[in-house]
Structures are given as structure tokens and as C-alpha cells.
N, C-alpha and C positions, 0 to 999 in steps of 0.2 A: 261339589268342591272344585273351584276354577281356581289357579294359581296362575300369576303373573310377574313379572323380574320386574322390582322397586326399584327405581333408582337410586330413593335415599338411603334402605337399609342396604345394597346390595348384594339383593339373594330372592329367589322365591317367594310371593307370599301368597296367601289365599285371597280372595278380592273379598272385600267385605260389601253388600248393597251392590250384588254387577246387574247393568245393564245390558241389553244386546242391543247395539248399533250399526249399522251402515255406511261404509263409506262412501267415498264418490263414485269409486268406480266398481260400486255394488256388491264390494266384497263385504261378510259378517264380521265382528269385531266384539269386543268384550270392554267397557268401561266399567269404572268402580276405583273405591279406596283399600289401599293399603290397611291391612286388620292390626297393623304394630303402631304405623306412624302417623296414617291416617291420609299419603300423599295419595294424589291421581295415579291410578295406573289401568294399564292398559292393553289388551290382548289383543290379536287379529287372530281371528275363527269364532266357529261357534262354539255357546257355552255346554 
């Protein structure tokens, strides 16, 4: 269970479909959609 701050609901949500990403400068990161609204959201660390 990863949770990330939506911007549209404004509050925690659980990431629905997360990926684990990479940034530029090789830091781990968390992509996925919001499980309410269904927007992008997005974590920096690992999941």
C-alpha cells in the first residue's frame, strides 16, 4: 500500500497501478493514479 498527496482531492491517497521510476539524478520515485479521481500522482522514494 503506497499513498501519495493528490492534488485534486487534497489529501492522501493510495496510488492505484504504481510504478517505480527514476529520476534524473538517480533518485527512486513512485508513479501512478489516484484510486478516487483517477489523476497522476506521484511519490519520490521507493515503493
Amino acid at each position: 500500500m503506497v499513498q501519495a498527496f493528490c492534488v485534486k482531492c487534497k489529501t492522501k491517497r493510495e496510488i492505484k497501478n504504481p510504478k517505480q521510476v527514476t529520476l534524473k539524478n538517480n533518485r527512486p520515485a513512485v508513479k501512478g493514479t489516484c484510486s478516487v479521481c483517477g489523476t497522476t500522482v506521484f511519490r519520490i522514494g521507493k515503493m
